[in-house]
C-alpha positions in Angstrom: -19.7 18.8 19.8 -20.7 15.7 18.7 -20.2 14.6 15.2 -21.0 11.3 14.9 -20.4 7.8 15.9 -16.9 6.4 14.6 -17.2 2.7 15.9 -18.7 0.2 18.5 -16.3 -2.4 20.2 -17.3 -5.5 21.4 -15.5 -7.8 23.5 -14.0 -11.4 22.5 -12.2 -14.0 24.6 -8.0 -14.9 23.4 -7.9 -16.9 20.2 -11.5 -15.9 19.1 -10.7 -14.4 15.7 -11.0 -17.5 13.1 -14.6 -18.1 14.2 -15.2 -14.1 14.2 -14.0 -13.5 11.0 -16.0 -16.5 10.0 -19.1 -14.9 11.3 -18.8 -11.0 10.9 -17.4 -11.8 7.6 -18.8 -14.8 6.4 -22.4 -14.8 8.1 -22.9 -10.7 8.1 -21.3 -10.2 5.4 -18.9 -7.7 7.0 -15.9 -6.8 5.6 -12.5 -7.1 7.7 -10.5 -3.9 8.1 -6.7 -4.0 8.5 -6.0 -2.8 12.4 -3.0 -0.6 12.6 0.3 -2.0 13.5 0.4 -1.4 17.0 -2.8 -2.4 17.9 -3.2 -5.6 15.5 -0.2 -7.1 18.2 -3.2 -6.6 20.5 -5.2 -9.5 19.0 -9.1 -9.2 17.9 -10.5 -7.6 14.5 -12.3 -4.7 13.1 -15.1 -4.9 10.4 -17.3 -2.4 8.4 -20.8 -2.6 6.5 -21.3 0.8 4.7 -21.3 3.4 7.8 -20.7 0.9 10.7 -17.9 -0.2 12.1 -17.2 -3.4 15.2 -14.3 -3.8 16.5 -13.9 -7.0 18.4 -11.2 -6.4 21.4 -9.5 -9.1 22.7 -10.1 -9.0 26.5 -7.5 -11.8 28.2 -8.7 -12.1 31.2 -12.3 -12.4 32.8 -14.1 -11.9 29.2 -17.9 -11.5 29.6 -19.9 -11.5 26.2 -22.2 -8.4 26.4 -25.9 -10.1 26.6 -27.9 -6.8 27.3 -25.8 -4.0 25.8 -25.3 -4.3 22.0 -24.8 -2.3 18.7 -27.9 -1.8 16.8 -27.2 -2.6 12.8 -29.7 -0.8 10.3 -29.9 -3.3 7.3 -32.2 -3.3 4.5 -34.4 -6.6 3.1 -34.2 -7.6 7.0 -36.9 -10.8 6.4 -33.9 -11.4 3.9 -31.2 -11.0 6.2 -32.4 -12.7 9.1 -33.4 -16.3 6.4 -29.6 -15.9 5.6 -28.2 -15.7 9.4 -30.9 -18.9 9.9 -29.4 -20.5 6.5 -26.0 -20.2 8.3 -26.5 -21.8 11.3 -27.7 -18.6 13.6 -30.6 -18.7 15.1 -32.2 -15.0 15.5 -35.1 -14.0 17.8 -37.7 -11.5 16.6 -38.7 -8.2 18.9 -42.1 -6.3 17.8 -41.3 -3.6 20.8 -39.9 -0.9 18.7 -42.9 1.0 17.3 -42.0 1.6 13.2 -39.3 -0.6 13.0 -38.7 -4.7 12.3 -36.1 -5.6 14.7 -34.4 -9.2 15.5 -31.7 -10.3 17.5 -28.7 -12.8 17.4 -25.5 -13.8 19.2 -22.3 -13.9 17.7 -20.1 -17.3 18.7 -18.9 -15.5 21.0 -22.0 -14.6 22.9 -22.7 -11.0 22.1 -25.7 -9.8 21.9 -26.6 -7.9 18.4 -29.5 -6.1 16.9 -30.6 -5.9 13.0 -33.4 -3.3 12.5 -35.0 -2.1 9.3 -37.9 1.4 9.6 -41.0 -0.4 8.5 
């Protein structure tokens, strides 16, 4: 049985962590979990906000950002949250489709698509 969801990875191109880290940390307000060993040789980074956790995988060859699939990131104060992605240089697009919730979407610099929602 299902217990819950431990983690959502997204992919990054090689050499993509400064600016990730820059975003997801900086911009989000993430903060940056230590990979184990054997997979930090791997390259990419893994963050956490309360319950959720990204991990950006390095993918070396061919590396697609996903533009349709995504994670979809509960916050709270979203009109908040999306004024400080904006302050920082990221633009975000508003979505009314989702009946009880406020809902935008961004791109990371890499070119993943991502989803902030808040219940209204």
């Amino acid at each position: 049985m299902i217990a819950g969801l431990d983690h959502v990875q997204l992919a990054a191109p090689p050499g993509a962590e400064d600016v990730l880290r820059a975003f997801y940390g900086g911009v989000l307000g993430m903060t940056e979990t230590p990979k184990p060993p054997a997979l930090a040789a791997r390259g990419g980074c893994w963050f956490r906000a309360g319950t959720a956790q990204l991990h950006l995988g390095v993918e070396a060859t061919g590396f697609r950002p996903a533009r349709k699939a995504h994670p979809g990131l509960r916050v709270t104060g979203i009109e908040a949250y999306a004024a400080r992605l904006e302050a920082r240089g990221t633009p975000v697009t508003w979505d009314d489709g989702l009946p009880g919730h406020r809902r935008f979407y961004c791109a990371d610099p890499v070119g993943n698509r991502l989803e902030f929602l808040e219940p209204s």
